[in-house]
Phi, psi and omega in degrees: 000125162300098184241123205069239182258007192247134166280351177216193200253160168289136166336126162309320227257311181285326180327307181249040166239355172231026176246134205234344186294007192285328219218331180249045191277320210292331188283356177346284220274331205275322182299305193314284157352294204291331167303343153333274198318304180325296153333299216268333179259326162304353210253283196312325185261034160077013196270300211246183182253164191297329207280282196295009183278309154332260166351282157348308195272337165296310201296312171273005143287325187269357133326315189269355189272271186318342159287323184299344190258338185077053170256342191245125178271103191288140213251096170283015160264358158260033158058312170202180176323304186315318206271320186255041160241331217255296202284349153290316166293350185275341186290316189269343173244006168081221185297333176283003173292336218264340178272015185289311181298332181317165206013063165192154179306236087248325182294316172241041152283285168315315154293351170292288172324308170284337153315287159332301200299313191283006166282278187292350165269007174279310213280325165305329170294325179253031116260007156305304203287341191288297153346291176299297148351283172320292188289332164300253301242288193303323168279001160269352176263329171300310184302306192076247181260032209250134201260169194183128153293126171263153204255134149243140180047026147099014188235146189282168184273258171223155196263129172215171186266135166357294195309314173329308177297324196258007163297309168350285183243062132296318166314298201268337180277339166269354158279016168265345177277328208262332152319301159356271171289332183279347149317313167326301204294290153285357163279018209234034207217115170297119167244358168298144188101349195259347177078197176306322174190321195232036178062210184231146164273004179237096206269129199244157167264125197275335167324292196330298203300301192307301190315297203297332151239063204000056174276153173308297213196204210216117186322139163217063141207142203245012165281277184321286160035266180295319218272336210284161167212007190323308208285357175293293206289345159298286184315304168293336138352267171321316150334290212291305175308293193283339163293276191331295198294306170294346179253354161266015160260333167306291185288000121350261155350310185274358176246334177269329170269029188254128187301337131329314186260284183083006178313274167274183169200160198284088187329112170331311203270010152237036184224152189225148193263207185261163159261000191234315188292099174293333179283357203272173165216096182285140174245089181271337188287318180312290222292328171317304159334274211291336169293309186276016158286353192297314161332304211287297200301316183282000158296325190302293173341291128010268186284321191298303198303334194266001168284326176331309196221027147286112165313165176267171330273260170309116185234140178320336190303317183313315208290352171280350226272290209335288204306295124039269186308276179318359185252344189264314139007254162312311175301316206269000169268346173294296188326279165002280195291325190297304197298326174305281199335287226283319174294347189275348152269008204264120191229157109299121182286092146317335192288303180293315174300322189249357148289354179256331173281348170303301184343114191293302217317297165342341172253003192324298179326289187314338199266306183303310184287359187272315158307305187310308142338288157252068152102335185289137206279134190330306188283002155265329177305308189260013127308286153008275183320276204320308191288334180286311190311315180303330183294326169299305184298326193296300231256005191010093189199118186291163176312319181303334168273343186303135166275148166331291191344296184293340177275310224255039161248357183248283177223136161294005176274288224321140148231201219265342191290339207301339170302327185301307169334304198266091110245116173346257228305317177282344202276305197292330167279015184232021157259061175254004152334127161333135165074000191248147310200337186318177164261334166266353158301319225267297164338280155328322178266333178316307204271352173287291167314280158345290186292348232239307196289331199285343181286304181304324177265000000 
C-alpha cells in the first residue's frame, strides 16, 4: 500500500536511528503554544473556523495537561514531538486536527520551538547567575577584613582583601548574564511562516503571530530562517564562557580547602568523604563543577562542527543541534543552583588567610613604589627592590628588621617613613585607584552589588 509518495514502510532500524522524540519530547509545552498561535493565525486568514479553532486549541491544552502529568504516551514511530501532539489531536478532534499544519513546516515549527524554549531557559539562567552572585557577595561580607595573597602564577603577588577575590568573580558572572541576554536578543526572531524553506502561497499574518508569542519580529529570509541556529550556538557560547569562569572559582575553591592552603572550609553537606580515608573532606561540587565545564565546551564544539559544512537550508543533521543544546542547559543550571548553596556555606579560616599575608615579601611591590615616590625611576625602583629581597632571603631578615642604615646601601631615597609601607592594613588602604583593592572601594562595590542584583531581582 501506498503512503504518500513510498512504497513501503520505514525500517524498524531507521524508525529508531532517526527518532528523536527520545530527547525533543522536553519541547512539548513550547510546540503546543506556537501550534496555538499558529491556529489563531490561520482563524485570521480564513483557513480554519472559529469552531475549529476552538478545537485545536482545547484539544491541546488538554494534550499538554496530560503530558504535564506523565500521562500521554509518546510513539517513537512518529519520530518526534511535533508529529505525535499533530497525531493525537487529529485522533481526538478529527479533520480540523488535520488543517492545522497548513502553511507550516516541521523545519520551522521546529526552529520556532526551540527558540521558545532556549528563550526561556535563558532567563532561568540569568537569574541562577544572579543568585550565585548574591551568595559571593554575601560571603565577602562574612569574610569582613580577612586578607588573602593574590597569586600571579600561582606564586603570591600582593595582599587583597578576601572579599576582593571573590567579587572578580561577580565581574564575570555578570558578563555571562549579559552576554546571555544579549544573545536573548537576537534568538527573540519568529521564524514561523518560512515553511519548508519558501514559505507558504497561503499567507498568514506573521506580526500577529509573533505578537502572540512575544517574539520582537519576524524572520525576513525563510531560507536562513529553518538553516539558522546561531542563537543555539551564542547561547551555548556563553553557556560555555560561564562553566569556564565556575570551573576556575572551582579550582580556587579546591586550593583554599587543601591543608596547604586552609583558607576556607566547607559544609558537610557540600562536601563528601573517602571510602577508604576516614580523614578526608572532599570538595567534590567545585571538582564536578570544573570537570563539566569540560561538557559545555565540546557541546558548543558539537553544534559548531555539525554546522560547518551544511548547504542551506534544512538538512537532517540539525536534528543533532537538540542534544547538545539541551545538555548544556541543563548543566550549567544544575552547575549555577549547586554552587550558590555551596558558597552561601562556605567560612573563612582567618587565622590561616592573615598567616599567609605576614609574608613581608607580599609588600616588595609597596617598597617600589615608595621610591617611585620619591623620585626614583620606576625601572630603577625595581632593581633596587629585587637586590633587597635577594639581600632578605640571603640574610633571613624581613624587611621590617632591616635598618634604615642597610635600606639607604640600597638607595639614598629610603627614609626613616619607608617603614609605614610594610603594615598590612596601610598598604592595602593606600590601593584606592578605580578597581584597586582598598577596603573602602571593596566596601563600595558591595553596596554597589547589592543594590544593582536587589534592582534586578
Amino acid at each position: 500500500m501506498w503512503k504518500g509518495r513510498f512504497a513501503q514502510e520505514t525500517s524498524q532500524l531507521v524508525q529508531s536511528y532517526g527518532e528523536s522524540v527520545s530527547f525533543d519530547w522536553r519541547l512539548y509545552a513550547h510546540d503546543i503554544r506556537g501550534s496555538i498561535a499558529h491556529s489563531k493565525g490561520l482563524l485570521k486568514a480564513g483557513i480554519l473556523t472559529a469552531e475549529e479553532q476552538s478545537a485545536i486549541e482545547s484539544g491541546l491544552l488538554e494534550i499538554r495537561a496530560e503530558i504535564d502529568a506523565g500521562r500521554f504516551e509518546f510513539k517513537q514511530a512518529l519520530e518526534d514531538v511535533h508529529m505525535n501532539i499533530e497525531s493525537e489531536l487529529t485522533r481526538r478532534i478529527g479533520p480540523a486536527g488535520a488543517k492545522l499544519h497548513t502553511a507550516r513546516s516541521r523545519n520551522d515549527q521546529v526552529a520556532t520551538d526551540v527558540r521558545l524554549y532556549t528563550r526561556d531557559a535563558v532567563v532561568e539562567i540569568v537569574d541562577l547567575i544572579a543568585d550565585l552572585q548574591r551568595s559571593l557577595i554575601e560571603a565577602s561580607e562574612r569574610a569582613g577584613q580577612a586578607v588573602v595573597p593574590g597569586y600571579t602564577h600561582l606564586q603570591r603577588g600582593q595582599p587583597v582583601l578576601f572579599a576582593h577575590h571573590l567579587l572578580a568573580y561577580v565581574e564575570m558572572l555578570e558578563r555571562d548574564a549579559q552576554r546571555l541576554l544579549d544573545a536573548n536578543d537576537r534568538l527573540n526572531v519568529m521564524p514561523l511562516g518560512s515553511g519548508a524553506l519558501a514559505g507558504s502561497t497561503i499567507i498568514l499574518d506573521r506580526e500577529y503571530v509573533a505578537e502572540l508569542l512575544e517574539f520582537d519580529s519576524v524572520t525576513q529570509n525563510s531560507m536562513d530562517a529553518v538553516s539558522d541556529r546561531d542563537f543555539a550556538a551564542e547561547v551555548m557560547f556563553a553557556i560555555a564562557l560561564c562553566g569556564i569562569h565556575l570551573s576556575r572559582l572551582s579550582e580556587d575553591i579546591i586550593l583554599w580547602c587543601s591543608a596547604e592552603f586552609g583558607f576556607v572550609t566547607l559544609s558537610d553537606a557540600h562536601t563528601t568523604g573517602s571510602s577508604l580515608m576516614p580523614q578526608k573532606k572532599n570538595p567534590d561540587v567545585a571538582e564536578l563543577t570544573r570537570g563539566k565545564s569540560g561538557r559545555l565546551v565540546g557541546n558548543l564544539m558539537a553544534l559548531l562542527t555539525l554546522l560547518k559544512g551544511l548547504p542551506m537550508t534544512y538538512n537532517r543533521d540539525m536534528q543533532e543541534d537538540k542534544e547538545p543544546l539541551f545538555d548544556s542547559l541543563d548543566t550549567i543550571q544544575a552547575a549555577l543552583a549547586v554552587f550558590a548553596e555551596m558558597i552561601s556555606g562556605m567560612e573563612v579560616n582567618e587565622t590561616r588567610t592573615r598567616a599567609a599575608t605576614s609574608d613581608p615579601m607580599l609588600l616588595a611591590t609597596d617598597l617600589a613604589d615608595y621610591l617611585v615616590n620619591h623620585g626614583v625611576p620606576f625601572r630603577q625602583a625595581h632593581e633596587v627592590i629585587g637586590k633587597l629581597v635577594a639581600y632578605s632571603i640571603a640574610e633571613k631578615t624581613a624587611f621590617a628588621d632591616i635598618p634604615l642604615a642597610q635600606y639607604q646601601e640600597f638607595s639614598p631615597a629610603f627614609e626613616a617613613d619607608l617603614f609605614d609601607c610594610l603594615n598590612l592594613e596601610t598598604a592595602l588602604a593606600a590601593r584606592k585607584g578605580i578597581g584597586a583593592p582598598s577596603p573602602k572601594n571593596v566596601s563600595a562595590q558591595l553596596d554597589f552589588w547589592k543594590q544593582a542584583l536587589s534592582d534586578e531581582g
